[in-house]
LUMLUM-751654 format. One record per residue: residue number from 1; residue in three letters; x, y, z of N, C-alpha, C in turn. Coordinates in steps of 0.1 Angstrom, whole numbers, plus 5000, padded with zeros to 4 digits. Layout:
# residues N
k | r | n.xx | n.yy | n.zz | ca.xx | ca.yy | ca.zz | c.xx | c.yy | c.zz
NUM | ALA | X | Y | Z | X | Y | Z | X | Y | Z $
...
//
This chain:
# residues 150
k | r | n.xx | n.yy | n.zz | ca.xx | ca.yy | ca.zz | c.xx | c.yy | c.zz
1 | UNK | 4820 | 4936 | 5128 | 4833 | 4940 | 5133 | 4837 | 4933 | 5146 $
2 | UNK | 4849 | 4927 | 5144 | 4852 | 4921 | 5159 | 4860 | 4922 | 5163 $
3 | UNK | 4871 | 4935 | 5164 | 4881 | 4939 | 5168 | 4870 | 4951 | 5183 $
4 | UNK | 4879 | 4948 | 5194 | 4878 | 4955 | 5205 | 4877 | 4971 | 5202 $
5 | UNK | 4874 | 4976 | 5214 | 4878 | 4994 | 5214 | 4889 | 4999 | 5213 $
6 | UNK | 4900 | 4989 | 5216 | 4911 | 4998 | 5214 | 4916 | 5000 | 5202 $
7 | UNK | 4921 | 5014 | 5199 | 4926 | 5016 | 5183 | 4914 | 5018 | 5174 $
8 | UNK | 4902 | 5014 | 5178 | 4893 | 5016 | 5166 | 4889 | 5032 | 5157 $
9 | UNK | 4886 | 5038 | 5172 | 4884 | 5053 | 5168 | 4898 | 5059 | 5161 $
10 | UNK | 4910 | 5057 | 5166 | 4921 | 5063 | 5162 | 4922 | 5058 | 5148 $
11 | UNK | 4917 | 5042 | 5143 | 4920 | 5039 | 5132 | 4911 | 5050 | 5123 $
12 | UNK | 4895 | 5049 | 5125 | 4890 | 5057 | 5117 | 4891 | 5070 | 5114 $
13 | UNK | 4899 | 5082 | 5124 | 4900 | 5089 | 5124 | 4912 | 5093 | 5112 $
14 | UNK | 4919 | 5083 | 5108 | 4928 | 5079 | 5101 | 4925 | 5073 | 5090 $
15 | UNK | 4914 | 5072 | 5079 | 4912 | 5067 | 5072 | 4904 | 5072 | 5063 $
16 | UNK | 4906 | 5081 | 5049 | 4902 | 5084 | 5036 | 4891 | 5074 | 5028 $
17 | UNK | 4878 | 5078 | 5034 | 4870 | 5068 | 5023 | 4864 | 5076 | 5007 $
18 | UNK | 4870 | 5085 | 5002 | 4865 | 5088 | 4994 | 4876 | 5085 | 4981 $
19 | UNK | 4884 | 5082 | 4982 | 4894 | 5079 | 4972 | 4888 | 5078 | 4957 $
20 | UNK | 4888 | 5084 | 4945 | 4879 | 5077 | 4933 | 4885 | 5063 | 4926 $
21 | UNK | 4894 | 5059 | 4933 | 4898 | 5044 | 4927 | 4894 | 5033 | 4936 $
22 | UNK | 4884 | 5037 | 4947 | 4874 | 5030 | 4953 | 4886 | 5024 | 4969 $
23 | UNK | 4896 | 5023 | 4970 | 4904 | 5028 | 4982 | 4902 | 5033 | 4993 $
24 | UNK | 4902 | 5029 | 5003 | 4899 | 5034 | 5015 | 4915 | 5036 | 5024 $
25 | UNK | 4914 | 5053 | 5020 | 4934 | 5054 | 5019 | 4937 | 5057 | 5034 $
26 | UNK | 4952 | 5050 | 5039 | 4956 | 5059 | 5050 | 4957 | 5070 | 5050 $
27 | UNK | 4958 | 5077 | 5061 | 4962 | 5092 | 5058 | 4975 | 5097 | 5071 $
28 | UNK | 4976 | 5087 | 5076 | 4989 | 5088 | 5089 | 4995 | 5087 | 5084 $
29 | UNK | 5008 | 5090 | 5086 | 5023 | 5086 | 5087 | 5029 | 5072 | 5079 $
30 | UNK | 5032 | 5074 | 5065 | 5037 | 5057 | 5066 | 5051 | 5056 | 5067 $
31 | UNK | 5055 | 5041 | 5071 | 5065 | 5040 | 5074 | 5075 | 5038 | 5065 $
32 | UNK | 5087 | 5034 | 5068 | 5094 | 5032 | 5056 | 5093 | 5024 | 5044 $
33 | UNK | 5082 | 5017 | 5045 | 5081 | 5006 | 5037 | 5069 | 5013 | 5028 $
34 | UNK | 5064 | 5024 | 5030 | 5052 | 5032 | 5024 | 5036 | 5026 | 5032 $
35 | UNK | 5038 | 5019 | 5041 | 5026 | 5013 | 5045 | 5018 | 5024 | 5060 $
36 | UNK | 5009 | 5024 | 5062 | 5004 | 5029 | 5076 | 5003 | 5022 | 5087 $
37 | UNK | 5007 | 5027 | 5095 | 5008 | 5025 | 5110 | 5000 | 5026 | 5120 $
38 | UNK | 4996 | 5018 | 5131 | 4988 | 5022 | 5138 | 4989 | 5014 | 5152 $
39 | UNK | 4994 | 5026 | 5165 | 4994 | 5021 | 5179 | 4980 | 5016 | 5186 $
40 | UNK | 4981 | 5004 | 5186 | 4972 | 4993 | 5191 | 4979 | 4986 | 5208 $
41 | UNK | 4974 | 4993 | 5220 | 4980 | 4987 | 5234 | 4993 | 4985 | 5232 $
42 | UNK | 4997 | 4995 | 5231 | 5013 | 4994 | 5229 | 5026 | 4988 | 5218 $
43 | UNK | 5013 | 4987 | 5210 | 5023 | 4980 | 5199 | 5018 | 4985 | 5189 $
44 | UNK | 5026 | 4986 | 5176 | 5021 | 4993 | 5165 | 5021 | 4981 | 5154 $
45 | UNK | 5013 | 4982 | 5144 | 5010 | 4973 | 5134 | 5003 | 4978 | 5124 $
46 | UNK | 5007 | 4969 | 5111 | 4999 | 4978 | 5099 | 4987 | 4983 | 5099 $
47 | UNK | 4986 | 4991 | 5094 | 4970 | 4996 | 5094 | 4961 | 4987 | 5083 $
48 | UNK | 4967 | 4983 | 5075 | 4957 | 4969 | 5071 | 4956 | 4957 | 5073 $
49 | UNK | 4964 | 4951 | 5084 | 4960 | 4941 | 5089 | 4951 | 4943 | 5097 $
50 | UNK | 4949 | 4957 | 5106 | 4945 | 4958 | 5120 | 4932 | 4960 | 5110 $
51 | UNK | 4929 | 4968 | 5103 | 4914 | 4969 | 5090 | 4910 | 4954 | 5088 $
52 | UNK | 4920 | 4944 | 5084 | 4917 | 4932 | 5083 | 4909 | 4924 | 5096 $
53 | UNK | 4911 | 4931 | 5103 | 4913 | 4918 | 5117 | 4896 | 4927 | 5126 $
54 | UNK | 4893 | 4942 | 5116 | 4885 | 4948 | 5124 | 4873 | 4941 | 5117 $
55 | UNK | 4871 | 4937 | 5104 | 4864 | 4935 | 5094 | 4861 | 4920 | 5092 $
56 | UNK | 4868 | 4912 | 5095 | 4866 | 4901 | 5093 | 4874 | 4889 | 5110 $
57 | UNK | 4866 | 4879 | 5110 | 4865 | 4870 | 5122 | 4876 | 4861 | 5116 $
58 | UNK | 4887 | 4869 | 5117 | 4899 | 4861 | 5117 | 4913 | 4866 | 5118 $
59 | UNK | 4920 | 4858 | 5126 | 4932 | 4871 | 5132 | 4944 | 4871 | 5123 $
60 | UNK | 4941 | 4861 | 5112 | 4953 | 4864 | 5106 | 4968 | 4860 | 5109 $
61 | UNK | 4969 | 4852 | 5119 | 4973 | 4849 | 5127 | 4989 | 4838 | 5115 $
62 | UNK | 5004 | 4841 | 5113 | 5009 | 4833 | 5109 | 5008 | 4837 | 5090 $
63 | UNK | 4999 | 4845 | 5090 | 4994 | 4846 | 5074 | 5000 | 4864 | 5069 $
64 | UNK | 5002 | 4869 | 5059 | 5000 | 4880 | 5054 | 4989 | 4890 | 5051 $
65 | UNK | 4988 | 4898 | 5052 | 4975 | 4904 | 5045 | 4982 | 4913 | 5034 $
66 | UNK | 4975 | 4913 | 5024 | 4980 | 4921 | 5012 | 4972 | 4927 | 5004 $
67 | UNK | 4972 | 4939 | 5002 | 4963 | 4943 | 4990 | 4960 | 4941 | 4976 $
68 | UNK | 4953 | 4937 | 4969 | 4949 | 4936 | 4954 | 4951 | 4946 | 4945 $
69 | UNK | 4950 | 4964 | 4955 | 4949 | 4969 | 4944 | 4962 | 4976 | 4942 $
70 | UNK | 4972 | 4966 | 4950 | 4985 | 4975 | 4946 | 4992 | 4988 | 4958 $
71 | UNK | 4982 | 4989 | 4966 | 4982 | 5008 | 4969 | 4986 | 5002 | 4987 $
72 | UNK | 5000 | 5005 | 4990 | 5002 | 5000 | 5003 | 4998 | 5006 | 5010 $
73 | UNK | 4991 | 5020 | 5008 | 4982 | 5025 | 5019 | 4962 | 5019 | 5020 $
74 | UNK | 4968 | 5010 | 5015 | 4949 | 5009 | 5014 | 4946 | 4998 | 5023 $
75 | UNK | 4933 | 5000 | 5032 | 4929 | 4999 | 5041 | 4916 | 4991 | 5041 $
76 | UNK | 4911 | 4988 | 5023 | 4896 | 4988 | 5025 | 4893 | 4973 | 5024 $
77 | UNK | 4884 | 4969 | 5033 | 4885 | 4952 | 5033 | 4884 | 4945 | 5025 $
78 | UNK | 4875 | 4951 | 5014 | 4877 | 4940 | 4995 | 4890 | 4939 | 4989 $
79 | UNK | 4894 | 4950 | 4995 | 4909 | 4952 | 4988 | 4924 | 4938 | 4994 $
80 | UNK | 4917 | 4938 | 5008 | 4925 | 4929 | 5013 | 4922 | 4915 | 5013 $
81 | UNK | 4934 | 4906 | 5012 | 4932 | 4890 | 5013 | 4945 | 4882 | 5021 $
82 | UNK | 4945 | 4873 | 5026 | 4955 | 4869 | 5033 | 4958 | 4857 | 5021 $
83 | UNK | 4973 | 4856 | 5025 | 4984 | 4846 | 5019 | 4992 | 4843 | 5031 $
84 | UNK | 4997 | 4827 | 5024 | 5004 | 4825 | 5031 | 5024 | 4833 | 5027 $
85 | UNK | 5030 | 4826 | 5035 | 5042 | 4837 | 5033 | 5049 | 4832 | 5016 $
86 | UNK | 5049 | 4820 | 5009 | 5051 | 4816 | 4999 | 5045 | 4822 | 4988 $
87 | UNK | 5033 | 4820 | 4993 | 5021 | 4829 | 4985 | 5021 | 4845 | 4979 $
88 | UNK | 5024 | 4847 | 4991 | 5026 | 4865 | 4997 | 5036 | 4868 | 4986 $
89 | UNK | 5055 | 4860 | 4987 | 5064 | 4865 | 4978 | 5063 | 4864 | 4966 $
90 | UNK | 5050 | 4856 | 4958 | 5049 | 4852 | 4945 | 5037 | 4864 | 4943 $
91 | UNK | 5027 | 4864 | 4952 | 5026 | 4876 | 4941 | 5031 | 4895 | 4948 $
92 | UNK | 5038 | 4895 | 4957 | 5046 | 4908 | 4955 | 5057 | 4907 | 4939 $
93 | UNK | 5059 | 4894 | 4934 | 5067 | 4895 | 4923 | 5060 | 4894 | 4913 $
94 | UNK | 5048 | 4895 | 4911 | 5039 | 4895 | 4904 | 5033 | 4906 | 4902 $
95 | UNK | 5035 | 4917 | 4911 | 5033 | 4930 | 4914 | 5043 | 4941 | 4907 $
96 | UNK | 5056 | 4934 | 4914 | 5064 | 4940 | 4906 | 5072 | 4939 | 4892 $
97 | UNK | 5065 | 4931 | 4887 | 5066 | 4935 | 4871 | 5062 | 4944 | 4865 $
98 | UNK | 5053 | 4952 | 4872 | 5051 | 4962 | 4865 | 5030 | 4954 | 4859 $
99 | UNK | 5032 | 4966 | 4847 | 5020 | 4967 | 4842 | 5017 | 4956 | 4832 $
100 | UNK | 5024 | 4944 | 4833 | 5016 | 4932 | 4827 | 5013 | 4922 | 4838 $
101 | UNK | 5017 | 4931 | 4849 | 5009 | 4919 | 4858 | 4991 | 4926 | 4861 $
102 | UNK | 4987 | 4932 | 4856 | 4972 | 4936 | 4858 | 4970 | 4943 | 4866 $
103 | UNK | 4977 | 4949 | 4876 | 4975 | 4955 | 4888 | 4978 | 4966 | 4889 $
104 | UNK | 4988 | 4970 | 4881 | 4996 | 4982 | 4875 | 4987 | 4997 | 4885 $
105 | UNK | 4992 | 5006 | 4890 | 4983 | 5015 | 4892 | 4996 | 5029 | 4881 $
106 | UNK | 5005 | 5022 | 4874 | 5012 | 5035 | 4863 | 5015 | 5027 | 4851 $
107 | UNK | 5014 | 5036 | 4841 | 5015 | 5027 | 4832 | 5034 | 5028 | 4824 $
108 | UNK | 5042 | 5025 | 4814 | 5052 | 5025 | 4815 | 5056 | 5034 | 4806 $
109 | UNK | 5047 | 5046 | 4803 | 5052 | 5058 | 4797 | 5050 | 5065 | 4808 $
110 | UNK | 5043 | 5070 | 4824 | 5044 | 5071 | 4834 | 5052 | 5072 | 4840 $
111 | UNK | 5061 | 5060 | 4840 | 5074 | 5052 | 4849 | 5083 | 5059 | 4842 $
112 | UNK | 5085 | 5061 | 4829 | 5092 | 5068 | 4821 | 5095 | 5086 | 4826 $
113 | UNK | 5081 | 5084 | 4829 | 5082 | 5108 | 4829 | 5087 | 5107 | 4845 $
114 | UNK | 5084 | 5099 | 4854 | 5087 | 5096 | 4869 | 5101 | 5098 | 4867 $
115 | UNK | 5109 | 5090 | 4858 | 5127 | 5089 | 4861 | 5131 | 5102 | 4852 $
116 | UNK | 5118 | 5105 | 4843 | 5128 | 5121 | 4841 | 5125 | 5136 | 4847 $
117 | UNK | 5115 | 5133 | 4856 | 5109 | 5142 | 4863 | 5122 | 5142 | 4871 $
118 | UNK | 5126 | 5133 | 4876 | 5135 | 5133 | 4888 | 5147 | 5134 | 4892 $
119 | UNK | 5153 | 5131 | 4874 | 5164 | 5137 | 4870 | 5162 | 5149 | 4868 $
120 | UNK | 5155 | 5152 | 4865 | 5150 | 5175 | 4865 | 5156 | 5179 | 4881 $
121 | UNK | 5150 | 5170 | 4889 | 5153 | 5177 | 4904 | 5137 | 5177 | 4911 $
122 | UNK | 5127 | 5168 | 4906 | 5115 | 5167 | 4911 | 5115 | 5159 | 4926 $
123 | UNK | 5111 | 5160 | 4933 | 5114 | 5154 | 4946 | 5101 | 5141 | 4947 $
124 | UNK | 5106 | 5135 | 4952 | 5096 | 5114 | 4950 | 5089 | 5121 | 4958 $
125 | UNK | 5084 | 5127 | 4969 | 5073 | 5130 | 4979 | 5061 | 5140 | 4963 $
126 | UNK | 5067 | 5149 | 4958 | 5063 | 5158 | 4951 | 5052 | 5146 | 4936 $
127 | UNK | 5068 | 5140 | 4932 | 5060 | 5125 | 4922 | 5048 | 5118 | 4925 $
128 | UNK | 5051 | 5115 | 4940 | 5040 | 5105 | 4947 | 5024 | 5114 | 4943 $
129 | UNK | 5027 | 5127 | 4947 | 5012 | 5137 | 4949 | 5009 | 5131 | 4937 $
130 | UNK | 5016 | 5136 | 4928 | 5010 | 5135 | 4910 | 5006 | 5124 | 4906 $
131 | UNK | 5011 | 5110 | 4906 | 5014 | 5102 | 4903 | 5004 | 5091 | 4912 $
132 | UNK | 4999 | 5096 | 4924 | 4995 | 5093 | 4929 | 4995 | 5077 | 4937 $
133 | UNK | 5007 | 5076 | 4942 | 5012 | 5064 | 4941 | 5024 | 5068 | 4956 $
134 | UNK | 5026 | 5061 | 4965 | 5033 | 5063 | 4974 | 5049 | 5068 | 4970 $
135 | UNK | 5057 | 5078 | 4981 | 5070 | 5078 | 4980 | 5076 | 5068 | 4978 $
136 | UNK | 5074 | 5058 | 4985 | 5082 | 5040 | 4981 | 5082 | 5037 | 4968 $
137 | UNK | 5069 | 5037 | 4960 | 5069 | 5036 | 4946 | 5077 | 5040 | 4938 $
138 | UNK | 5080 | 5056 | 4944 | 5085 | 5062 | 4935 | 5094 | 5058 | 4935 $
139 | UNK | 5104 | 5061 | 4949 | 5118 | 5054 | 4951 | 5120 | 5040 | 4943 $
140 | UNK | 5113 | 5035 | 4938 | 5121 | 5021 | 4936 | 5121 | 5021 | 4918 $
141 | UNK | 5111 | 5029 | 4918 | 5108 | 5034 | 4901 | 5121 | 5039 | 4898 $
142 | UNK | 5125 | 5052 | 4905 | 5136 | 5060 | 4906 | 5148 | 5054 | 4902 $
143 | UNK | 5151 | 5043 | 4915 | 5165 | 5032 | 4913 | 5164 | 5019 | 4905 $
144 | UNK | 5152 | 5017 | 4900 | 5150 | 5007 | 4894 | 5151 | 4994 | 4898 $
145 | UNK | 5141 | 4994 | 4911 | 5144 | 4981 | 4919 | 5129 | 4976 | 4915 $
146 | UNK | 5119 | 4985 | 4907 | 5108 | 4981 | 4900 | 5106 | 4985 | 4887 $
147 | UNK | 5099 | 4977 | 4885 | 5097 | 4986 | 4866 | 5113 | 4984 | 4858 $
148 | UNK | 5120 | 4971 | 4859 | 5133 | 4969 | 4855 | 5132 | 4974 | 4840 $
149 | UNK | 5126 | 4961 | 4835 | 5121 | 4962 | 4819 | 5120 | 4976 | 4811 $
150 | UNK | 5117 | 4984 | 4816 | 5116 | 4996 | 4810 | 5130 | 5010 | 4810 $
//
């Protein structure tokens, strides 16, 4: 590990290693974007870059960090890899196709009970528990800014 003292403790105090999809989950606050946060000397930054940058001898510096397994709260180092920013946009759209891109964590009968759950009056914070998949997710499931095809 070669990230300094500061933020270390606060990150771990902040971080779910028992997940059964092998995830090492935030558990703070995420931001609008469904990701975790975390104040580092006055400045706040993802919580899996800062996981990236604790775990591995490279700052990352100009590059992305992104997860594999889909889950923008995940924090755990196998999970993360850096891209470049070209990189990065090909496979977030690779992501968001849904479940033929392999990464899928719903499948598209899922995505289905999600948009009628929520036409019932189910609330996306409420979907995310069940579904287990962030409020962002759901929202975009919801308006169909993901999962078009279906």
């Amino acid at each position: 590990m070669t990230k300094g003292s500061a933020g270390v403790g606060r990150f771990w105090k902040r971080v779910n290693r028992n997940d059964p999809g092998g995830c090492w989950l935030w558990t703070g606050k995420p931001d609008a974007r469904g990701q975790g946060r975390l104040w580092v000397l006055g400045k706040s930054q993802p919580a899996h870059r800062f996981s990236w940058e604790l775990h591995h001898d490279d700052k990352a510096t100009g590059r992305l960090v992104l997860q594999r397994c889909g889950n923008s709260l995940c924090v755990m180092p196998k999970h993360l890899f850096l891209a470049g920013t070209s990189e990065g946009a090909g496979y977030k759209y690779a992501k968001a196709r849904g479940e033929r891109a392999g990464k899928a964590k719903l499948t598209e009968e899922q995505v289905l009970k999600i948009r009628s759950a929520s036409k019932e009056g189910a609330s996306q914070v409420e979907l995310a528990g069940v579904f287990k998949v962030t409020r962002q997710a759901i929202a975009m499931i919801v308006h169909r800014e993901s999962w078009k095809h279906i």
